[in-house]
N, CA and C atoms of all chains as a GROMACS GRO file, in nm:
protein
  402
    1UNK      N    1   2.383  -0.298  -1.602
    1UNK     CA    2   2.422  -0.389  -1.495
    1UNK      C    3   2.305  -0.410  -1.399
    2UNK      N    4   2.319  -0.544  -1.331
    2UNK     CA    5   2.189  -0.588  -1.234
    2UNK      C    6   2.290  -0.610  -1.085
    3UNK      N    7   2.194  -0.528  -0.981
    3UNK     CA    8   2.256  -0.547  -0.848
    3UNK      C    9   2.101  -0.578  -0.758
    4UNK      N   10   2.146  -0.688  -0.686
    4UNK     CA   11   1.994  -0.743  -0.596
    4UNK      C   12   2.027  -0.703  -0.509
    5UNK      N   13   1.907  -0.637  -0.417
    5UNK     CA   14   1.936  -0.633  -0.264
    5UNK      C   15   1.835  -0.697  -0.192
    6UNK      N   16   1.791  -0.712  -0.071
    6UNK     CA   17   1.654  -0.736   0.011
    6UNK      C   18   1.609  -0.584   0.076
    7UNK      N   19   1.485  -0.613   0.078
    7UNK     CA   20   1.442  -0.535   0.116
    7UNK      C   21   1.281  -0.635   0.252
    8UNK      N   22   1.337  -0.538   0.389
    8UNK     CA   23   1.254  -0.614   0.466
    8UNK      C   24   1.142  -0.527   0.526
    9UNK      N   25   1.017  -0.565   0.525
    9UNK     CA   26   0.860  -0.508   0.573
    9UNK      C   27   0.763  -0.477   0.442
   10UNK      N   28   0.787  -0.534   0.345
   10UNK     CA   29   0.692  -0.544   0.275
   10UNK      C   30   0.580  -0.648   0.245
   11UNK      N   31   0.391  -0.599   0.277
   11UNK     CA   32   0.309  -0.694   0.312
   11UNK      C   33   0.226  -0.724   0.213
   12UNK      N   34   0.283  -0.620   0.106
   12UNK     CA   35   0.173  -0.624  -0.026
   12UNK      C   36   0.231  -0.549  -0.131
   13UNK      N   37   0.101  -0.553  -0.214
   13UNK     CA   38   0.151  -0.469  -0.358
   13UNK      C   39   0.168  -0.329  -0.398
   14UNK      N   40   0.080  -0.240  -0.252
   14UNK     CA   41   0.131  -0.123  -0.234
   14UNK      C   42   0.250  -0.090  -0.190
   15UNK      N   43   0.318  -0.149  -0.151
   15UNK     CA   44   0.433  -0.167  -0.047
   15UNK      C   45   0.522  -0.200  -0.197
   16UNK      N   46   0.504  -0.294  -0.259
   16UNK     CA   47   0.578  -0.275  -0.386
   16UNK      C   48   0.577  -0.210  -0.464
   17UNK      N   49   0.476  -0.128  -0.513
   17UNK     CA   50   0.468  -0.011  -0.615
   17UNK      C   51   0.554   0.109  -0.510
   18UNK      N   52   0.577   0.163  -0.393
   18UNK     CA   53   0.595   0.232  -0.340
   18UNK      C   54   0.758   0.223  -0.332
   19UNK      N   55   0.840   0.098  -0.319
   19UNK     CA   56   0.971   0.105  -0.326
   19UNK      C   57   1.014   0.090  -0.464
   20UNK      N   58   0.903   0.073  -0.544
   20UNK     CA   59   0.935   0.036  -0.698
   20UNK      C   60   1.011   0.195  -0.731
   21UNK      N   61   0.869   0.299  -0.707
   21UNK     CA   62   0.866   0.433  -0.745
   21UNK      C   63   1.015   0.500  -0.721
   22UNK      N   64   1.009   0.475  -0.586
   22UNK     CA   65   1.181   0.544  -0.510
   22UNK      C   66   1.252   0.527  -0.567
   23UNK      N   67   1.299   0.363  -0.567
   23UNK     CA   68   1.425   0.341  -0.669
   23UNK      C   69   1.450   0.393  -0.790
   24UNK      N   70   1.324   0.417  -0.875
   24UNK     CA   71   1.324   0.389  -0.974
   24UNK      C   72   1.365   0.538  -1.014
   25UNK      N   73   1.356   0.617  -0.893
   25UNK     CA   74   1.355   0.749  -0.932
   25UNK      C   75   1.512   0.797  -0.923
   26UNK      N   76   1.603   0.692  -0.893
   26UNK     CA   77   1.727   0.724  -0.854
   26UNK      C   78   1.810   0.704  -1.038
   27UNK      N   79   1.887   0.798  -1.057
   27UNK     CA   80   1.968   0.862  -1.171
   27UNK      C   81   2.042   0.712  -1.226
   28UNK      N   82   1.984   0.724  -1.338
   28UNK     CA   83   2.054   0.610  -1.382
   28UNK      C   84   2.001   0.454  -1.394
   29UNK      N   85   1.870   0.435  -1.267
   29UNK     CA   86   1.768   0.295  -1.265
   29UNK      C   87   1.715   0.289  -1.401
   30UNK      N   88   1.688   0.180  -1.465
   30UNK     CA   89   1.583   0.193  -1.531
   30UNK      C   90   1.503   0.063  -1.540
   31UNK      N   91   1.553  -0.030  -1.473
   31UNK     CA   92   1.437  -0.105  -1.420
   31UNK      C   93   1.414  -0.160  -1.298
   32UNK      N   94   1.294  -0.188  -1.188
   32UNK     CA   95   1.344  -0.190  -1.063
   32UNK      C   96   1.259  -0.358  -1.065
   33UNK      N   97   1.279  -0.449  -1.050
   33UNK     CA   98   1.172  -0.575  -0.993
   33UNK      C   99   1.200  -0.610  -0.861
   34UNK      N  100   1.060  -0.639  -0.828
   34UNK     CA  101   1.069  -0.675  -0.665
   34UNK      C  102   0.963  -0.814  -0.629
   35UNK      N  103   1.028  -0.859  -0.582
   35UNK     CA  104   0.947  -1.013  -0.588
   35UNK      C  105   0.875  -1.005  -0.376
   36UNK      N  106   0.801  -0.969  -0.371
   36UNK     CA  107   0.704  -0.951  -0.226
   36UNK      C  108   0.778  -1.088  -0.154
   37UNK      N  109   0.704  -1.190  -0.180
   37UNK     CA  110   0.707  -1.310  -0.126
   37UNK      C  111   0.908  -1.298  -0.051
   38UNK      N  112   0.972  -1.284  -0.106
   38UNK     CA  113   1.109  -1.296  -0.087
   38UNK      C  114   1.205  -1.147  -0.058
   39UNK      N  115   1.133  -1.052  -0.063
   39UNK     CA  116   1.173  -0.917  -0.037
   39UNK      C  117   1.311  -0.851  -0.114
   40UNK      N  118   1.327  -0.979  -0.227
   40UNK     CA  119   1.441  -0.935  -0.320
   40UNK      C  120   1.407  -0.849  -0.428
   41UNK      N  121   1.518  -0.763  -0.454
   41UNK     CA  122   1.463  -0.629  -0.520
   41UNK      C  123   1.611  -0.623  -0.600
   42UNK      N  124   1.607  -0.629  -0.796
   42UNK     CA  125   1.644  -0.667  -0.872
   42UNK      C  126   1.652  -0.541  -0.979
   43UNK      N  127   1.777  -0.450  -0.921
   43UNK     CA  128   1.750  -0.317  -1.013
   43UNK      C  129   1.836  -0.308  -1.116
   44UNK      N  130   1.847  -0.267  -1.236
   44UNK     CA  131   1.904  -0.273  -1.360
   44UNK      C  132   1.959  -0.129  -1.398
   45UNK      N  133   2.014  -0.060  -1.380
   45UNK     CA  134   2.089   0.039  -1.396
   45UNK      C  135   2.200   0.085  -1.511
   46UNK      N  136   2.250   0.179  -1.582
   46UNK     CA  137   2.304   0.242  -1.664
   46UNK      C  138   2.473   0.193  -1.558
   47UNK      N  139   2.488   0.256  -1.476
   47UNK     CA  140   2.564   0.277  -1.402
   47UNK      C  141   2.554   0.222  -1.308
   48UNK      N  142   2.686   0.186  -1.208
   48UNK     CA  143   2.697   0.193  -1.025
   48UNK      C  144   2.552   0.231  -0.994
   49UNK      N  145   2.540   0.138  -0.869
   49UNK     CA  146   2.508   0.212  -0.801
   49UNK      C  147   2.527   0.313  -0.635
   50UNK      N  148   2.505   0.386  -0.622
   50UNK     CA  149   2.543   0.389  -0.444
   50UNK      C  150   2.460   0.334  -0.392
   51UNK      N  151   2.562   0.274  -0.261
   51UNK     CA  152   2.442   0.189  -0.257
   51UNK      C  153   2.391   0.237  -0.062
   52UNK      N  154   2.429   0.315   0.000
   52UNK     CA  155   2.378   0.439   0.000
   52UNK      C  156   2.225   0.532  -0.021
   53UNK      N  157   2.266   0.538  -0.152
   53UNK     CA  158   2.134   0.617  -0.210
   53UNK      C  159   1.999   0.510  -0.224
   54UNK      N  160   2.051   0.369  -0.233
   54UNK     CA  161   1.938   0.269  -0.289
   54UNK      C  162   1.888   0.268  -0.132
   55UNK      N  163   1.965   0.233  -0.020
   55UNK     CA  164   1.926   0.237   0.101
   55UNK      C  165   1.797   0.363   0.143
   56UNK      N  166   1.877   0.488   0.135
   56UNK     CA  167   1.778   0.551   0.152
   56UNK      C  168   1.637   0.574   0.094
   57UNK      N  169   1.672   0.505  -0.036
   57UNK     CA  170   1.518   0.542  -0.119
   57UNK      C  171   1.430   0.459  -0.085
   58UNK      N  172   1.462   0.298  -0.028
   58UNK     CA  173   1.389   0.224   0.022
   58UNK      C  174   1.314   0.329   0.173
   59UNK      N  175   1.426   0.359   0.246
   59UNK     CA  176   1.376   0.436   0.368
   59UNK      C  177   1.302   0.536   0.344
   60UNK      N  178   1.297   0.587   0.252
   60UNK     CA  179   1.170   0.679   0.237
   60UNK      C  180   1.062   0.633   0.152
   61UNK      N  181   1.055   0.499   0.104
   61UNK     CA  182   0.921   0.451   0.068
   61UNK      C  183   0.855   0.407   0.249
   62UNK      N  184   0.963   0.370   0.345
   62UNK     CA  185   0.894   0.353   0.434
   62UNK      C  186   0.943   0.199   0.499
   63UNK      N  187   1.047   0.115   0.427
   63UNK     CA  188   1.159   0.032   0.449
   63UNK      C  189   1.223  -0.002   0.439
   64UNK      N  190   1.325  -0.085   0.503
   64UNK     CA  191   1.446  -0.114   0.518
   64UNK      C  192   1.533  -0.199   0.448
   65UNK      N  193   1.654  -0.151   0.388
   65UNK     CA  194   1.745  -0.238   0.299
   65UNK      C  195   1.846  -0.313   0.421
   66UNK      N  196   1.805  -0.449   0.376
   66UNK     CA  197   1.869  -0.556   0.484
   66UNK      C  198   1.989  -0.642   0.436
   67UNK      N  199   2.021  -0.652   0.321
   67UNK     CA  200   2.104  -0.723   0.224
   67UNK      C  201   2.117  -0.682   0.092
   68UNK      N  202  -2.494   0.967   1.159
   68UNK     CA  203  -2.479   0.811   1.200
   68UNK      C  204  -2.352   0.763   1.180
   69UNK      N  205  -2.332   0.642   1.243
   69UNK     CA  206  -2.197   0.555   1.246
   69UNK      C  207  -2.211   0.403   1.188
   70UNK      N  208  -2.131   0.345   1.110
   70UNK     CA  209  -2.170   0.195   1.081
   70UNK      C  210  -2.054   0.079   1.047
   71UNK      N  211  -2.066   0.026   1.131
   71UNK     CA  212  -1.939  -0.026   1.105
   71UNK      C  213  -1.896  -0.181   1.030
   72UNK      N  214  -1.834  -0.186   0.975
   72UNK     CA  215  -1.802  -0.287   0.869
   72UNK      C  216  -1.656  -0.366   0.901
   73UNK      N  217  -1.658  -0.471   0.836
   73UNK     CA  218  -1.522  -0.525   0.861
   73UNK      C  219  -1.463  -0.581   0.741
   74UNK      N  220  -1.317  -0.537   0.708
   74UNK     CA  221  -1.291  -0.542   0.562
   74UNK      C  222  -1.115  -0.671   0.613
   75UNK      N  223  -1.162  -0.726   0.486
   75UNK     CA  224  -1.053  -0.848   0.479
   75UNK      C  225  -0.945  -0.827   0.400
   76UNK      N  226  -0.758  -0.848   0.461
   76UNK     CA  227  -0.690  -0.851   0.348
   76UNK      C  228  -0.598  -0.730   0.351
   77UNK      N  229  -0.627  -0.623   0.415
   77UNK     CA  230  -0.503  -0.561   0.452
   77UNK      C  231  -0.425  -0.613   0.556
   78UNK      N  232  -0.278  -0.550   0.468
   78UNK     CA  233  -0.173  -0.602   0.612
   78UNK      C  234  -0.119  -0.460   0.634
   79UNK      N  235  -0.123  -0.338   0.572
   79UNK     CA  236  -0.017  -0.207   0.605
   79UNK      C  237  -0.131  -0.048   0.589
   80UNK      N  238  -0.014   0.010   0.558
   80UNK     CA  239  -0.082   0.125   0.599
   80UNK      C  240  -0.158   0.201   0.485
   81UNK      N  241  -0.097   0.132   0.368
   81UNK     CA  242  -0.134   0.171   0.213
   81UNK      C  243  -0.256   0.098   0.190
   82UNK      N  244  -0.284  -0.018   0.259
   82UNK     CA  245  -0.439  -0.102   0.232
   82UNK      C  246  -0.478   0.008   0.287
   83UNK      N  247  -0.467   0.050   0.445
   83UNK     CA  248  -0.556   0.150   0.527
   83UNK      C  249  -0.576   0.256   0.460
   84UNK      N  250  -0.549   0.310   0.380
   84UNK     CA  251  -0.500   0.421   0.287
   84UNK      C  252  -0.610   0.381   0.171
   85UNK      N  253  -0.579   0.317   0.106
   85UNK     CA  254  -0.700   0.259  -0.022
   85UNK      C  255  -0.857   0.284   0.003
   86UNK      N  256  -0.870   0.192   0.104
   86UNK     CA  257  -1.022   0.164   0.212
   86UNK      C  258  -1.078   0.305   0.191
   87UNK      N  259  -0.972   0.352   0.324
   87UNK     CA  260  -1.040   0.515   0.327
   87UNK      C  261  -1.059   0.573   0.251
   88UNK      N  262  -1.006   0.598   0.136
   88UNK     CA  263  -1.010   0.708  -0.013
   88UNK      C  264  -1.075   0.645  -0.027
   89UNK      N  265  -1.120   0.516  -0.089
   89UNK     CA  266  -1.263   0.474  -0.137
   89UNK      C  267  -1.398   0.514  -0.101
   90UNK      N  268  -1.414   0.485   0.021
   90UNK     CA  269  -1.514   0.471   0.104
   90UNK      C  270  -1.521   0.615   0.142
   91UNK      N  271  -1.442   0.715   0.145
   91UNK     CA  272  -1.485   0.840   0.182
   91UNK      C  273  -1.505   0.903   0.059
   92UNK      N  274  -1.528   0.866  -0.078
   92UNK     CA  275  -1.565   0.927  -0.173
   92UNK      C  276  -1.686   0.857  -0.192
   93UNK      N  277  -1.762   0.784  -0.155
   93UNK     CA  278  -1.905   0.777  -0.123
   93UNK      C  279  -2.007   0.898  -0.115
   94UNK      N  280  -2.102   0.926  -0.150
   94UNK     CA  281  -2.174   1.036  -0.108
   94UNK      C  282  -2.212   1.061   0.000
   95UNK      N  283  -2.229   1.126   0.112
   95UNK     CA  284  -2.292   1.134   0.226
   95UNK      C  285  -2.154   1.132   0.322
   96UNK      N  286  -2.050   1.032   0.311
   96UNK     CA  287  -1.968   0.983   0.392
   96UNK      C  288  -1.879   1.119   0.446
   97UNK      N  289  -1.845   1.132   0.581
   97UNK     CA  290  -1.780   1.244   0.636
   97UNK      C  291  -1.655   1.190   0.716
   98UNK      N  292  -1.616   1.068   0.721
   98UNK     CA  293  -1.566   1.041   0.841
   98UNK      C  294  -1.549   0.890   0.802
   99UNK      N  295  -1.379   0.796   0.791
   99UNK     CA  296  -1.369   0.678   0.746
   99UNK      C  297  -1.226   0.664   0.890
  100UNK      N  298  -1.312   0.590   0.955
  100UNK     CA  299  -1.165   0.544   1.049
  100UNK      C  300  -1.165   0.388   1.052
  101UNK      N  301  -1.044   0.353   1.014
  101UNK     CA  302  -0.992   0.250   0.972
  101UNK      C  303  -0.912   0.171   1.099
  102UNK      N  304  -0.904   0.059   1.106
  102UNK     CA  305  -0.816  -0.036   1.230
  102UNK      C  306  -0.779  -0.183   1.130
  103UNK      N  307  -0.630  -0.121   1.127
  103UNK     CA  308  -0.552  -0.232   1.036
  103UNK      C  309  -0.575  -0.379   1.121
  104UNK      N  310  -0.493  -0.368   1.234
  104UNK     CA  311  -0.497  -0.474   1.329
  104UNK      C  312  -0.654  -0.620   1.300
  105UNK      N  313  -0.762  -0.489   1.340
  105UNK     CA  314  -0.910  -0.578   1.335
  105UNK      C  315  -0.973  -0.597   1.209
  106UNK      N  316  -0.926  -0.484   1.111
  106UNK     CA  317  -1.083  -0.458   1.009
  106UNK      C  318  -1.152  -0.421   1.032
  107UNK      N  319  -1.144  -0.344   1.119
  107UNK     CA  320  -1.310  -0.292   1.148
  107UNK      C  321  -1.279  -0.140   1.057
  108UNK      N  322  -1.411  -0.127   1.022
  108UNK     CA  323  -1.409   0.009   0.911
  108UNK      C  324  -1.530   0.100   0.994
  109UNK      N  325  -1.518   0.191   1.040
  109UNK     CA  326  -1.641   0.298   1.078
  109UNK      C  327  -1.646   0.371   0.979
  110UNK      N  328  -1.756   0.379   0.940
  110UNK     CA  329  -1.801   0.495   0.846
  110UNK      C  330  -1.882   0.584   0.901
  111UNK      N  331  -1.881   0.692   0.912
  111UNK     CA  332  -2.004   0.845   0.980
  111UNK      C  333  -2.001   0.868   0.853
  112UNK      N  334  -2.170   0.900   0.830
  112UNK     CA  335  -2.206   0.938   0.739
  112UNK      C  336  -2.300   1.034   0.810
  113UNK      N  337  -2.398   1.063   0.705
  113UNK     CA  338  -2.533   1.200   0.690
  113UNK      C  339  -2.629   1.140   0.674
  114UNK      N  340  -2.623   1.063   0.616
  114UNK     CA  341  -2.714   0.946   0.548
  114UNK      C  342  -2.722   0.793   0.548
  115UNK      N  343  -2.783   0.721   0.565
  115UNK     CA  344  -2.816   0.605   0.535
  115UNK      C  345  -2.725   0.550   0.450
  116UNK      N  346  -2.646   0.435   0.467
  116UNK     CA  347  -2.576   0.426   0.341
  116UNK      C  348  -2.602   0.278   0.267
  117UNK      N  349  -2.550   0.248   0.135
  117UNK     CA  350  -2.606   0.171   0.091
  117UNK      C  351  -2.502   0.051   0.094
  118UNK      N  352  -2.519  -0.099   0.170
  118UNK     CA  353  -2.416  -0.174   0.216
  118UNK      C  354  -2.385  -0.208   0.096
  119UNK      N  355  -2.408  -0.269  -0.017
  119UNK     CA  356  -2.343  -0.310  -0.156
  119UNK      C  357  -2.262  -0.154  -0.185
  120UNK      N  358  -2.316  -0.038  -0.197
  120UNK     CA  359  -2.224   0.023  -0.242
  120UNK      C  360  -2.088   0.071  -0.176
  121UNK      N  361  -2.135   0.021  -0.047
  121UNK     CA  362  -1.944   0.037   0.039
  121UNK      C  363  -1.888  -0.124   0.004
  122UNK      N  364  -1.969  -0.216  -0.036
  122UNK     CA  365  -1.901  -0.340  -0.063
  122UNK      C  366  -1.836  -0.285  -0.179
  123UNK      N  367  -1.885  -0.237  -0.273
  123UNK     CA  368  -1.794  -0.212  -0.421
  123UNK      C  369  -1.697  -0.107  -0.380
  124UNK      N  370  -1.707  -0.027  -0.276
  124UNK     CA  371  -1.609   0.052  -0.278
  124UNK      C  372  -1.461  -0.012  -0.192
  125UNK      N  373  -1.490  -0.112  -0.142
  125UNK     CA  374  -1.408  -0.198  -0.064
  125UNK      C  375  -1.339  -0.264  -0.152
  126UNK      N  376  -1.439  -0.322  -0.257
  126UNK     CA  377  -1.382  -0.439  -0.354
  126UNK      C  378  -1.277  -0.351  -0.449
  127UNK      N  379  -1.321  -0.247  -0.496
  127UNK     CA  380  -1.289  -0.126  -0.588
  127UNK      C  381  -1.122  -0.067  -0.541
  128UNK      N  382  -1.148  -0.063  -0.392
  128UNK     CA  383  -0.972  -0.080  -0.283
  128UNK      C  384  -0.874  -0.194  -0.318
  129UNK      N  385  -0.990  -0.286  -0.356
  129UNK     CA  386  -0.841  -0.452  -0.400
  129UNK      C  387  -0.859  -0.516  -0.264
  130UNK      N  388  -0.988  -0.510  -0.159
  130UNK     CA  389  -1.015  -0.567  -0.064
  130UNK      C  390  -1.163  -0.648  -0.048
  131UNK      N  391  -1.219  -0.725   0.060
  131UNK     CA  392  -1.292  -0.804   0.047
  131UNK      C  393  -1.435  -0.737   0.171
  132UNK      N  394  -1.511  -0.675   0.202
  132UNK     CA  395  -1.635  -0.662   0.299
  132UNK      C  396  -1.683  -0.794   0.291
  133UNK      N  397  -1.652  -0.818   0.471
  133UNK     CA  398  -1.705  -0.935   0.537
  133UNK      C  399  -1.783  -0.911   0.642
  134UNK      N  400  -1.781  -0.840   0.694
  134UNK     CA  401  -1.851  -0.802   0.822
  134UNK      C  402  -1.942  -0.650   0.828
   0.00000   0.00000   0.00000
């Protein structure tokens, strides 16, 4: 299954490899795309997700899940 | 000595992050303080340093030495 969210303060491609990593590290992701320009972030998962947990993993790359 | 440079093209803290690891794995280099805001790059070094080779180490970051 595919669930999009936004994700807001990202200025580059470090900033995308960095929320790529988080997500990607959450049980069950197995693919994360994130389009910069539009801050939409396009994760593909086994399972649900919490969405919760997707929040925080953005917050510890360092930003914020806005939608 | 101190020398200061101005690098194009970061917007966050992970460009600031790149720069510095580059440029402080230079030989001689002791000291890389970075200013996202301006670009301005100080380098303290020991030595004399060689301006093409902090240009490649800039370019080598995924950034541009302009100043």
């Amino acid at each position: 299954m595919q669930n999009t969210y936004r994700v807001e303060g990202m200025t580059c491609g470090h900033c995308v490899s960095a929320v790529r990593e988080e997500i990607s590290a959450l049980t069950g992701v197995s693919d994360v795309d994130v389009n910069l320009e539009t801050g939409a972030v396009v994760v593909t998962s086994e399972t649900g997700l919490d969405r919760q947990a997707v929040a925080d993993a953005v917050d510890e790359a360092g930003y914020v899940l806005v939608g």
